[in-house]
KOLGU-4560 file (N, C-alpha, C; in nm, 3 decimals, padded with zeros to 5 digits):
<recs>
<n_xx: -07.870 n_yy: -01.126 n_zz: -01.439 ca_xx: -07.787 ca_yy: -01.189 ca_zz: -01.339 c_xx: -07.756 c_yy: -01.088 c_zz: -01.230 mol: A seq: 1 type: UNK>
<n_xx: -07.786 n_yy: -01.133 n_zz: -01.126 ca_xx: -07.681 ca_yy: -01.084 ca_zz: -01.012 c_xx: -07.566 c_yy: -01.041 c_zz: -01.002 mol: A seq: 2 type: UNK>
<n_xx: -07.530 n_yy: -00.923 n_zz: -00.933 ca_xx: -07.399 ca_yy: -00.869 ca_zz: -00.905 c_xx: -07.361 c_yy: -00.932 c_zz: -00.806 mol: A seq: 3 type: UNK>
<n_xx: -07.224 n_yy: -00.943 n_zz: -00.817 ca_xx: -07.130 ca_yy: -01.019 ca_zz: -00.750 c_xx: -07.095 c_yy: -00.962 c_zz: -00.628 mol: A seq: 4 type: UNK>
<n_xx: -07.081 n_yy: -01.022 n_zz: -00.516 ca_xx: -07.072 ca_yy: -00.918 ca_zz: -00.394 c_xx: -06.941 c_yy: -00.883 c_zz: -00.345 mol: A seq: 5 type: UNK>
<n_xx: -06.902 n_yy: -00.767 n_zz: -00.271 ca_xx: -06.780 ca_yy: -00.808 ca_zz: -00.269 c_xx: -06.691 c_yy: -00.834 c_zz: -00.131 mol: A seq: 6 type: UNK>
<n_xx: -06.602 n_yy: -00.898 n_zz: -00.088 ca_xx: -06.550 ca_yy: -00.902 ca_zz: -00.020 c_xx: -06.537 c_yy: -00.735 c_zz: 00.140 mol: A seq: 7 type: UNK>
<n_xx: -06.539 n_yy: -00.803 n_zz: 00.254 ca_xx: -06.467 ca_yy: -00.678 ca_zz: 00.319 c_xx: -06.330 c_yy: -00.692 c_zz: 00.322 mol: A seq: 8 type: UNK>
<n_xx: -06.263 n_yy: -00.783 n_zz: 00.350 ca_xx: -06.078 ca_yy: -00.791 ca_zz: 00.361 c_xx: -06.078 c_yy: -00.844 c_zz: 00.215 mol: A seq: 9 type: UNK>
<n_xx: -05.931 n_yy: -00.798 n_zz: 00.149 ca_xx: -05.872 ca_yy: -00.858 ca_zz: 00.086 c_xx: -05.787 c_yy: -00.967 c_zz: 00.097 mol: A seq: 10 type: UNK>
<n_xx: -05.848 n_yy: -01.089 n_zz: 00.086 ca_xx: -05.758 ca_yy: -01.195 ca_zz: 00.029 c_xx: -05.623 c_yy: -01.239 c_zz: -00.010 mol: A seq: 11 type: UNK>
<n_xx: -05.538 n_yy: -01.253 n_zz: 00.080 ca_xx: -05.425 ca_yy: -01.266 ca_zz: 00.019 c_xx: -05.368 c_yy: -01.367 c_zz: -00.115 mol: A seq: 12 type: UNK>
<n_xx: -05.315 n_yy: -01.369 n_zz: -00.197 ca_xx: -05.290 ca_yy: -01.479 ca_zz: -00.264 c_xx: -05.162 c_yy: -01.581 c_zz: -00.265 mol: A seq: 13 type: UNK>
<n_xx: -05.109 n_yy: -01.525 n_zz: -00.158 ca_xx: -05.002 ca_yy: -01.643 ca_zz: -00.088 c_xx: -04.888 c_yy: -01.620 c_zz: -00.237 mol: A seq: 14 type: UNK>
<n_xx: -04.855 n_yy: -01.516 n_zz: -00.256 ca_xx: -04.719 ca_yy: -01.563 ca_zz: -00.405 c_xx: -04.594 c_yy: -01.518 c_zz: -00.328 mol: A seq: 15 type: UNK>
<n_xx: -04.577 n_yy: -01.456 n_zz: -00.227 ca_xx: -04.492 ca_yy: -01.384 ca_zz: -00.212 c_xx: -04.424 c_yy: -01.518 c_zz: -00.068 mol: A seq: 16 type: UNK>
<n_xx: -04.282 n_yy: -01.508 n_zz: -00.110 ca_xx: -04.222 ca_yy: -01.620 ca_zz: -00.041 c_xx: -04.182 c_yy: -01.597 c_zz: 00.171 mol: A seq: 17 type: UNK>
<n_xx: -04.268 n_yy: -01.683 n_zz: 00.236 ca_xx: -04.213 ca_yy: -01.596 ca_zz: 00.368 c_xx: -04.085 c_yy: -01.625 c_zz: 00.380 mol: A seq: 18 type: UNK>
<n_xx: -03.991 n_yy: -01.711 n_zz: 00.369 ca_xx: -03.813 ca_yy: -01.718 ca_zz: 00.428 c_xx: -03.808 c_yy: -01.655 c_zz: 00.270 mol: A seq: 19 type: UNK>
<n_xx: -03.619 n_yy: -01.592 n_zz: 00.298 ca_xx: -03.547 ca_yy: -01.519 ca_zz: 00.218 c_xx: -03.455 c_yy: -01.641 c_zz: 00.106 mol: A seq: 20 type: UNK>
<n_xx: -03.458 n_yy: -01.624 n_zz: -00.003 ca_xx: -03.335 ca_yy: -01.740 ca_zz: -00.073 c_xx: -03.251 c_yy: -01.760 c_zz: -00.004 mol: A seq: 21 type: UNK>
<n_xx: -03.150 n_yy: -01.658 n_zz: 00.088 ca_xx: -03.050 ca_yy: -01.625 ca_zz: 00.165 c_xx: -03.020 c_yy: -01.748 c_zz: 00.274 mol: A seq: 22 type: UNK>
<n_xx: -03.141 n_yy: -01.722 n_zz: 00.336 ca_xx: -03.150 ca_yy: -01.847 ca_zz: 00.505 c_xx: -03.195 c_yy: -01.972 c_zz: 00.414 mol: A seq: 23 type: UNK>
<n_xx: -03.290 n_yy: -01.998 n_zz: 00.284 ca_xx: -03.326 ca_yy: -02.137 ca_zz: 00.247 c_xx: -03.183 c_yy: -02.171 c_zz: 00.255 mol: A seq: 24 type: UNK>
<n_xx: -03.097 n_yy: -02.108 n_zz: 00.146 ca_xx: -02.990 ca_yy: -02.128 ca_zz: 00.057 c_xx: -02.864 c_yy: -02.179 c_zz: 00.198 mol: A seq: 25 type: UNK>
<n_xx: -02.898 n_yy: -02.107 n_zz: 00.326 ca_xx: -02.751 ca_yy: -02.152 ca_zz: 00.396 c_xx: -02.838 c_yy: -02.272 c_zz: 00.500 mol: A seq: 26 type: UNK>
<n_xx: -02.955 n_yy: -02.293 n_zz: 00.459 ca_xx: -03.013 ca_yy: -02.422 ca_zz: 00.538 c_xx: -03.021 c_yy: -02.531 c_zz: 00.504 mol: A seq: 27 type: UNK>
<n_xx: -03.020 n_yy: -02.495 n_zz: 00.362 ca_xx: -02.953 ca_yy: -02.616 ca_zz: 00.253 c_xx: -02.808 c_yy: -02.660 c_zz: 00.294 mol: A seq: 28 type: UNK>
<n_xx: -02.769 n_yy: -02.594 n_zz: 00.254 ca_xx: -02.547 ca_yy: -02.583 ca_zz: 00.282 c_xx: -02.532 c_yy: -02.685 c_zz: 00.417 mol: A seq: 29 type: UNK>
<n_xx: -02.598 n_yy: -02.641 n_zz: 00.496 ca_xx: -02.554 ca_yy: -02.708 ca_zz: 00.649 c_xx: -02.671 c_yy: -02.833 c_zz: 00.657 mol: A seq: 30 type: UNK>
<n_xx: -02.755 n_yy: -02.850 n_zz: 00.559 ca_xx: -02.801 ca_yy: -03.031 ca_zz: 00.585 c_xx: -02.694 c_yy: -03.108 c_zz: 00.446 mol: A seq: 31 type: UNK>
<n_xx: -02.679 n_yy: -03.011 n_zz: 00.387 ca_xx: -02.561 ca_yy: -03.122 ca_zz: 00.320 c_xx: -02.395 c_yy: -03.177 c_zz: 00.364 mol: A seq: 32 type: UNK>
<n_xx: -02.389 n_yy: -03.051 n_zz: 00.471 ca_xx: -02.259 ca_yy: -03.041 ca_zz: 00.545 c_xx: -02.258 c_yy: -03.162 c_zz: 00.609 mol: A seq: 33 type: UNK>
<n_xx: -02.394 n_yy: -03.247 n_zz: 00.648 ca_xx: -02.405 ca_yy: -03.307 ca_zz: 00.787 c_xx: -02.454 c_yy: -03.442 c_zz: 00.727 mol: A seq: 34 type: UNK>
<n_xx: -02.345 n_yy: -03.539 n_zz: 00.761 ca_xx: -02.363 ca_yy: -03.642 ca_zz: 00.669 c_xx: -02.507 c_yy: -03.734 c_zz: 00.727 mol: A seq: 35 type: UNK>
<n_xx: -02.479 n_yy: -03.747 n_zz: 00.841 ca_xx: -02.585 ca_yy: -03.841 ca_zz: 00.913 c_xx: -02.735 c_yy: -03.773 c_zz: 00.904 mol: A seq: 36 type: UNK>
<n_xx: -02.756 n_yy: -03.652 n_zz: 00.880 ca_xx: -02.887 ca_yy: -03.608 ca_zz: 00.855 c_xx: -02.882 c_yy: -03.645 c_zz: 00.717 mol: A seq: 37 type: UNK>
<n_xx: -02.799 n_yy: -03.607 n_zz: 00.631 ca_xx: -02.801 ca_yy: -03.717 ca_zz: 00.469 c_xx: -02.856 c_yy: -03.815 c_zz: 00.449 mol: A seq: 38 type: UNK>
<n_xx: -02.792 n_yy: -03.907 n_zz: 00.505 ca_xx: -02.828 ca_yy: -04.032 ca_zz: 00.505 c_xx: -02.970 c_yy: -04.121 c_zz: 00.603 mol: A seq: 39 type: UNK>
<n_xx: -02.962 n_yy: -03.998 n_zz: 00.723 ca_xx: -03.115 ca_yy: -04.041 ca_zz: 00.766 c_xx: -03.241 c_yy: -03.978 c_zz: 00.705 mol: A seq: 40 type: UNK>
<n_xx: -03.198 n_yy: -03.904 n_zz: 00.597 ca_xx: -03.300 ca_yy: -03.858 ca_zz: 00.521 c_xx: -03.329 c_yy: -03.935 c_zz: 00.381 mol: A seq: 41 type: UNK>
<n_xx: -03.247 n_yy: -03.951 n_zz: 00.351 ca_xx: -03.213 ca_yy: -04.112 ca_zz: 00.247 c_xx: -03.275 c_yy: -04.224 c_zz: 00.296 mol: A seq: 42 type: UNK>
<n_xx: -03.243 n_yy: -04.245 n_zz: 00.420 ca_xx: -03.337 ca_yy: -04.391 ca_zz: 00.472 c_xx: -03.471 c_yy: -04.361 c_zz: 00.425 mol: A seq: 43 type: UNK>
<n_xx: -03.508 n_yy: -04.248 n_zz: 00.537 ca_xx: -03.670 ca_yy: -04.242 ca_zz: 00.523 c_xx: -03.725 c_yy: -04.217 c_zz: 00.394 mol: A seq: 44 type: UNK>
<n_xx: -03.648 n_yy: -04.160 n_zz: 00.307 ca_xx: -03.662 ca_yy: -04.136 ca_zz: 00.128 c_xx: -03.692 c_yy: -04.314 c_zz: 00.120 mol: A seq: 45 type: UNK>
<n_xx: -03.585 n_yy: -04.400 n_zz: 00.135 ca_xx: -03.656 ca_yy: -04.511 ca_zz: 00.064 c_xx: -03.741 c_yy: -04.604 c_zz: 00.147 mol: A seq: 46 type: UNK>
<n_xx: -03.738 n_yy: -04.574 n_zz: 00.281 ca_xx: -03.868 ca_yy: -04.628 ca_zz: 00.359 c_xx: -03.996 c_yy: -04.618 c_zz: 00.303 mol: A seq: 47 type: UNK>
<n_xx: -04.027 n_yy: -04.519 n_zz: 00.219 ca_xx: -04.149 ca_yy: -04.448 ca_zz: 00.142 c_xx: -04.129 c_yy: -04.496 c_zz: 00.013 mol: A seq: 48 type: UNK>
<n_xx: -04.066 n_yy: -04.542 n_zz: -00.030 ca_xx: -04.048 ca_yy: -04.597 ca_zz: -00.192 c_xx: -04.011 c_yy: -04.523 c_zz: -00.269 mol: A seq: 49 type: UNK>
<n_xx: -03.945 n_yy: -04.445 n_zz: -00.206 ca_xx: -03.857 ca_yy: -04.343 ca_zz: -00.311 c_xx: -03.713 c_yy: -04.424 c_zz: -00.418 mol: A seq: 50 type: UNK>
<n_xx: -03.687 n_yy: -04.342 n_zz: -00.496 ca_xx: -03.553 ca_yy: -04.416 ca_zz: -00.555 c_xx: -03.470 c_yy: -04.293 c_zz: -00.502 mol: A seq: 51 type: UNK>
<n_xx: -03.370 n_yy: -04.393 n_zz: -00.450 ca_xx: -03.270 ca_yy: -04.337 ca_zz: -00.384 c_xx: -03.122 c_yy: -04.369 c_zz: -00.407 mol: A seq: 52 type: UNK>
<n_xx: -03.006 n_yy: -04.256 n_zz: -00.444 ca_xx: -02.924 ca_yy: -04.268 ca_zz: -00.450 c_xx: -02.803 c_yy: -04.317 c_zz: -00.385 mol: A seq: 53 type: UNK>
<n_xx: -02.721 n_yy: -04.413 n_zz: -00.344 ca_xx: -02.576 ca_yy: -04.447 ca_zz: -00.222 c_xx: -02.480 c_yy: -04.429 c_zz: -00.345 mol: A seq: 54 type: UNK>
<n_xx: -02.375 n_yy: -04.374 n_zz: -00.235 ca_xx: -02.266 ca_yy: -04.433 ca_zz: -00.286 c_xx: -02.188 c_yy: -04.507 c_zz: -00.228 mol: A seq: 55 type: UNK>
<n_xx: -02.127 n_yy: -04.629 n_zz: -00.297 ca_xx: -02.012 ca_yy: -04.707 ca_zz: -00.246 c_xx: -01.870 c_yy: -04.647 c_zz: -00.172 mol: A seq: 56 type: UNK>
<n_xx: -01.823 n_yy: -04.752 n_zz: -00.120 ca_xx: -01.655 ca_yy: -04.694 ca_zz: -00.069 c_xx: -01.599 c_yy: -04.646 c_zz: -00.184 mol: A seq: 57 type: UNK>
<n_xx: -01.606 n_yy: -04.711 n_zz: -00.306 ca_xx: -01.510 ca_yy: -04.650 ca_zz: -00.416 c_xx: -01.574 c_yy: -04.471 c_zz: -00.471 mol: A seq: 58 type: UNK>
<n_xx: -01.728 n_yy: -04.481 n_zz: -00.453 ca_xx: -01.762 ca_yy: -04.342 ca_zz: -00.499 c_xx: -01.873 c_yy: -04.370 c_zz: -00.575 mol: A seq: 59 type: UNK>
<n_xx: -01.911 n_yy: -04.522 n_zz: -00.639 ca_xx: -01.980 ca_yy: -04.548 ca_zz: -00.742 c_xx: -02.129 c_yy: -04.544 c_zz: -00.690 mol: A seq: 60 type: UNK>
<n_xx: -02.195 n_yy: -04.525 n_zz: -00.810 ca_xx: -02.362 ca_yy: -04.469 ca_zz: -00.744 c_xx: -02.436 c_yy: -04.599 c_zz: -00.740 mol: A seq: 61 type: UNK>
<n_xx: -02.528 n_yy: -04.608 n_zz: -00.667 ca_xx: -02.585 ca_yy: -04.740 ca_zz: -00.695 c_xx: -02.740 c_yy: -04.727 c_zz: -00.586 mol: A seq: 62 type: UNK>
<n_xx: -02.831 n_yy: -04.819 n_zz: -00.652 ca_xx: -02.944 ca_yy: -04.783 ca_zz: -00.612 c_xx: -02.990 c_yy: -04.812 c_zz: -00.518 mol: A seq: 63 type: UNK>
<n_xx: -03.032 n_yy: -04.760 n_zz: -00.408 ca_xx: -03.060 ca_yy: -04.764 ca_zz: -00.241 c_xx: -03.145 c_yy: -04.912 c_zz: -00.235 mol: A seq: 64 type: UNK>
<n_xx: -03.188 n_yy: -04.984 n_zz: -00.333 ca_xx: -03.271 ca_yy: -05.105 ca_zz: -00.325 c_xx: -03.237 c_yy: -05.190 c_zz: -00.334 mol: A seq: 65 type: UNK>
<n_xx: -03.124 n_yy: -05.187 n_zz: -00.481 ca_xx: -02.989 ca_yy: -05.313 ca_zz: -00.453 c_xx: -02.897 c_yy: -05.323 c_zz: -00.369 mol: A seq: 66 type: UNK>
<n_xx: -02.900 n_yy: -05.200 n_zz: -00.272 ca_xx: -02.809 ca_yy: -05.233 ca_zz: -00.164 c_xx: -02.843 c_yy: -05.257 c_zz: -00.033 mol: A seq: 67 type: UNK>
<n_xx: -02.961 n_yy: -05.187 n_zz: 00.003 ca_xx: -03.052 ca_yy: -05.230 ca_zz: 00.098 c_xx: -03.187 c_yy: -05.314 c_zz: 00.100 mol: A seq: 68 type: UNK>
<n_xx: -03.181 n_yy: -05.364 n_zz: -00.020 ca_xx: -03.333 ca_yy: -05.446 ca_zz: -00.070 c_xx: -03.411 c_yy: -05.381 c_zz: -00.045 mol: A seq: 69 type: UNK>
<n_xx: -03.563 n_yy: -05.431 n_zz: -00.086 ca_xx: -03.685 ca_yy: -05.432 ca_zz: -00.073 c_xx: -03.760 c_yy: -05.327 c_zz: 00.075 mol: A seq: 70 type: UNK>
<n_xx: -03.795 n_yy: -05.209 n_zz: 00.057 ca_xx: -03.859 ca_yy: -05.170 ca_zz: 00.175 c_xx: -03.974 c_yy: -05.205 c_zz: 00.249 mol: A seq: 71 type: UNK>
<n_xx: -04.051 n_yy: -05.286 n_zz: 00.157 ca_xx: -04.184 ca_yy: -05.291 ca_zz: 00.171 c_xx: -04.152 c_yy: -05.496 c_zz: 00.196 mol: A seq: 72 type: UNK>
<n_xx: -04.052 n_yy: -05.551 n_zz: 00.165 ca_xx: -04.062 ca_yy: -05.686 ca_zz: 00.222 c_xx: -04.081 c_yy: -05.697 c_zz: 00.374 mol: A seq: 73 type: UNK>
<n_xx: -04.178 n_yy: -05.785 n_zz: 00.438 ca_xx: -04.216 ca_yy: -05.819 ca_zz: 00.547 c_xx: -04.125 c_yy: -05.918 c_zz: 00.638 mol: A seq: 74 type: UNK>
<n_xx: -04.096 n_yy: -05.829 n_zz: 00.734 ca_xx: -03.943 ca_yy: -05.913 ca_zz: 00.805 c_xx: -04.051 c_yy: -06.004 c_zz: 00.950 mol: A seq: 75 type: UNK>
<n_xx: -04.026 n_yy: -06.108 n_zz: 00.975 ca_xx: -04.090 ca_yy: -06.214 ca_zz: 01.108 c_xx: -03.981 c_yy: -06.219 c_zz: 01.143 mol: A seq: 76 type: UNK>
<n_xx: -03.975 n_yy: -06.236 n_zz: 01.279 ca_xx: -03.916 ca_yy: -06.339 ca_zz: 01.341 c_xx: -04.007 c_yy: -06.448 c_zz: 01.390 mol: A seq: 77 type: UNK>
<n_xx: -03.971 n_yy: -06.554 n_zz: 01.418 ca_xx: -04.054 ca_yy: -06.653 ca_zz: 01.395 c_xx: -03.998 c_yy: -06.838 c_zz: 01.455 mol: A seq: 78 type: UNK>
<n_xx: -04.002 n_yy: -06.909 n_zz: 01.472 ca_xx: -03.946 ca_yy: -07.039 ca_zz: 01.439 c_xx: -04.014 c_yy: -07.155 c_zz: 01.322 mol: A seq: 79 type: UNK>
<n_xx: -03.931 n_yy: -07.215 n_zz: 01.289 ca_xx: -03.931 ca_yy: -07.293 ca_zz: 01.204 c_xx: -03.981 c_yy: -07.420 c_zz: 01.222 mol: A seq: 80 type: UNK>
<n_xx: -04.089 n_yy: -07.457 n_zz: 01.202 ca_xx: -04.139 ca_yy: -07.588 ca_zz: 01.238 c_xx: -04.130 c_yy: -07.707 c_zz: 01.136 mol: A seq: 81 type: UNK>
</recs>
């Protein structure tokens, strides 16, 4: 068999993380701070068929499908003949 040839650059193997825990960790903090990016991230979560968490006025959890139905039902407008 043939010898294997070898490379001129080395290859990186991508393990090493480019952002710090530090900036993920306070970029996290400030999309949870911010309710309306919450919740417009929740929409588009169940626009895609995700299961998605709401909570009610009282606090209680309940599932983004029983409260907003069906994502994938087909809305017309239309008249009625």
């Amino acid at each position: 068999m043939g010898r294997k040839k070898s490379r001129a650059t080395v290859k990186s193997k991508g393990s090493m993380n480019s952002v710090s825990k530090n900036i993920k960790r306070m970029t996290r903090q400030e999309n949870k701070a911010d309710t309306m990016r919450v919740m417009l991230n929740k929409l588009d979560a169940w626009k895609k068929g995700k299961r998605v968490i709401v909570h009610d006025d009282e606090g209680n959890r309940k599932n983004a499908s029983e409260v907003w139905g069906n994502p994938n039902k087909k809305f017309t407008i239309g008249r009625k003949i």
